[in-house]
TORDREN-618292 format. One record per residue (C-alpha): residue number from 1; x, y, z; residue in three letters. Coordinates in Angstrom, 2 decimals. Each point is the difference from the previous one (the first is absolute). Layout:
N
[NUM, [X, Y, Z], ala]
...
! end
This chain:
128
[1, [156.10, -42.27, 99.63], unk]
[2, [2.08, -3.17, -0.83], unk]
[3, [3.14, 0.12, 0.86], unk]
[4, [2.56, -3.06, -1.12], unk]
[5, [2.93, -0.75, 2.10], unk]
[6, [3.13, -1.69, -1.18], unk]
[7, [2.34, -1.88, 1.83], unk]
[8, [2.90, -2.29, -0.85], unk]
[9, [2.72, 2.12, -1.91], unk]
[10, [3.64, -0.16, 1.50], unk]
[11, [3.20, -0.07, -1.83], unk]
[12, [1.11, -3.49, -1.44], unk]
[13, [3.51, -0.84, -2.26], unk]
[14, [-0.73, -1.02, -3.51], unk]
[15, [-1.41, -4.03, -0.19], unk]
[16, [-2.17, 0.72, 3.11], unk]
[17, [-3.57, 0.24, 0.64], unk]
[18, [-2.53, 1.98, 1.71], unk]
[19, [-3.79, 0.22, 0.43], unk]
[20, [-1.46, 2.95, 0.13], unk]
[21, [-4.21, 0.15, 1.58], unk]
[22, [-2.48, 2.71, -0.65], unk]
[23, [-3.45, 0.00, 2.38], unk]
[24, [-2.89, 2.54, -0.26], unk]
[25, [-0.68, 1.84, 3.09], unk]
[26, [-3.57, 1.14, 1.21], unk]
[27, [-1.63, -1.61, -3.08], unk]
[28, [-0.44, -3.22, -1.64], unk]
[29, [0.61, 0.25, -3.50], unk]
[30, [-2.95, -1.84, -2.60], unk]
[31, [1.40, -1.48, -3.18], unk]
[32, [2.90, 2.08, -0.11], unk]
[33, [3.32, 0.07, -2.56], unk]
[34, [2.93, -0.05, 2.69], unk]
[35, [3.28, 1.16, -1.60], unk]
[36, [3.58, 0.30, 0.61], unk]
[37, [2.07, 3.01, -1.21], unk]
[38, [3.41, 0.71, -0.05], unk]
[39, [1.70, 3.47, -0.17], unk]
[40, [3.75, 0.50, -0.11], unk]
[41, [1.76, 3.63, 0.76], unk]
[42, [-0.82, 2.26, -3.33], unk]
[43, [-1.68, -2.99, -1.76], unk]
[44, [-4.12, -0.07, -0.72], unk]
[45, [-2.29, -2.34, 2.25], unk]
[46, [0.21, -3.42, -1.38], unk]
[47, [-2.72, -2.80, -0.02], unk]
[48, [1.63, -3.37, 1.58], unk]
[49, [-3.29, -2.10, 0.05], unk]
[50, [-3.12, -0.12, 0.87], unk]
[51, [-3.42, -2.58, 1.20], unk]
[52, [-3.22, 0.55, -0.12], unk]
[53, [-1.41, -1.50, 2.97], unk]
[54, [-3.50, -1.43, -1.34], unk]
[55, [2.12, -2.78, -1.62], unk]
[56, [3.36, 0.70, 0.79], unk]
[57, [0.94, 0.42, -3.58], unk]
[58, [3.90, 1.23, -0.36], unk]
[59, [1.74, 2.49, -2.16], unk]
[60, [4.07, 0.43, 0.00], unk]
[61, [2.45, 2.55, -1.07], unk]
[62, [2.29, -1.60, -2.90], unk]
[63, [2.93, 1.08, 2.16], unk]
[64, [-1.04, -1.98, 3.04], unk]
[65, [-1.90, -3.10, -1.52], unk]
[66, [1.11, -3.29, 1.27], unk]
[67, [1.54, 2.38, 3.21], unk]
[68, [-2.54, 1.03, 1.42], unk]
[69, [-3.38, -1.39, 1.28], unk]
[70, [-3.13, 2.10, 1.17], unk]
[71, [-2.98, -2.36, 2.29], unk]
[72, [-2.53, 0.89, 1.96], unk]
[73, [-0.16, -0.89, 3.49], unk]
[74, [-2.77, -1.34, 1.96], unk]
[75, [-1.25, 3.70, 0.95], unk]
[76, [-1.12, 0.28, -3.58], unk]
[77, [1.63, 3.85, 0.44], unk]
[78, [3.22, -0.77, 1.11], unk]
[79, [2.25, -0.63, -3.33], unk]
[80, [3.63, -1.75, -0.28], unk]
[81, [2.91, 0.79, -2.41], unk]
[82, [2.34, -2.75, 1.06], unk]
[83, [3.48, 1.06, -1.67], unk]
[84, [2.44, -2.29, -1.08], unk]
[85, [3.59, 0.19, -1.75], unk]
[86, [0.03, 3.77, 0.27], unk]
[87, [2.29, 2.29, -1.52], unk]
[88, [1.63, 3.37, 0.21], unk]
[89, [-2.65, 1.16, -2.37], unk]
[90, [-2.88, -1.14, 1.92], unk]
[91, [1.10, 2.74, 2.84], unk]
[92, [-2.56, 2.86, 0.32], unk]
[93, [-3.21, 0.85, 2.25], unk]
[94, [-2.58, -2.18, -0.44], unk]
[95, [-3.55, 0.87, 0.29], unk]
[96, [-3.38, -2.14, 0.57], unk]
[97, [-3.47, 1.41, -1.81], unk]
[98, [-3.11, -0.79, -0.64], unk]
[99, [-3.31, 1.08, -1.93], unk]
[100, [-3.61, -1.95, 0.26], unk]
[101, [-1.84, -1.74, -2.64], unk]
[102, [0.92, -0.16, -4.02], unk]
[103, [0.66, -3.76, -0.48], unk]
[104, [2.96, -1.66, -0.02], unk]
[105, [0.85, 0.58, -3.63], unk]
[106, [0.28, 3.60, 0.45], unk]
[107, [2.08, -0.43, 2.66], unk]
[108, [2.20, -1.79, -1.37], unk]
[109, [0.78, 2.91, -2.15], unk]
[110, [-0.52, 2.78, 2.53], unk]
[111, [2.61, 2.63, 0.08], unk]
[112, [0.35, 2.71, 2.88], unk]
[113, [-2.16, 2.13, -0.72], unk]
[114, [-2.76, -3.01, 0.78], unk]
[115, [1.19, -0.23, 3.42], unk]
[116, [-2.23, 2.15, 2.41], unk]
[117, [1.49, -1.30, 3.03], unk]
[118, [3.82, 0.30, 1.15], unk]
[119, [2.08, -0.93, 3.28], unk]
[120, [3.01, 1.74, 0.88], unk]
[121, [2.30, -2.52, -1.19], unk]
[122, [3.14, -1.99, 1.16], unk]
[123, [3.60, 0.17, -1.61], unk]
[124, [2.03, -2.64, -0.95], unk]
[125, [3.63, -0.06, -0.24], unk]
[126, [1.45, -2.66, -2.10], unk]
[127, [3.93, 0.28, 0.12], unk]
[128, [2.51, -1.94, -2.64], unk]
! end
């Protein structure tokens, strides 16, 4: 069973930055989509961004383009959402997944339903 664990969230005033990491445990994920979600108190899960890791191709959020930046590390699993100029808005729990194979144009598009695999996530706090 994959698991993903998150680390990296923390509480931040508006203007900072944070990176959040996500790394599979107990498996080694093959051409995988790795997104980021975001889920604020008595809102729906919300895609952030996402990579496919075969050729690291990107997809962003309209609401966090030019923000936010998703990379892969060198552990092709482990997967980056460096966080910059964050606001109020941007405060919820944030969660890493991940499903194998489908190309990088699908992912690109992939919603959560996609996603087979989820960590636990990590909140962030982003006070005004």
């Amino acid at each position: 069973q994959v698991q993903l664990v998150e680390s990296g969230g923390g509480s931040v005033q508006a203007g900072g930055s944070l990176r959040l990491s996500c790394t599979p445990s107990g498996y080694t994920i093959n051409s995988a989509c790795m997104g980021w979600f975001r889920q604020a108190p008595g809102k729906e899960r919300e895609r952030v961004a996402s990579i496919y890791t075969d050729d690291t191709t990107t997809s962003y959020d309209d609401s966090v383009k030019g923000r936010f930046t998703i990379s892969q590390g060198n552990a092709k699993n482990t997967v980056y959402l460096q966080m910059n100029s964050l606001k109020p808005e941007d405060t919820a729990m944030y969660y890493c997944a991940a499903y194998e194979y489908g190309g990088s144009r699908y992912c690109r598009a992939a919603t959560v339903a996609d996603f087979r695999y989820w960590g636990q996530g990590t909140q962030v706090t982003v006070s005004s």
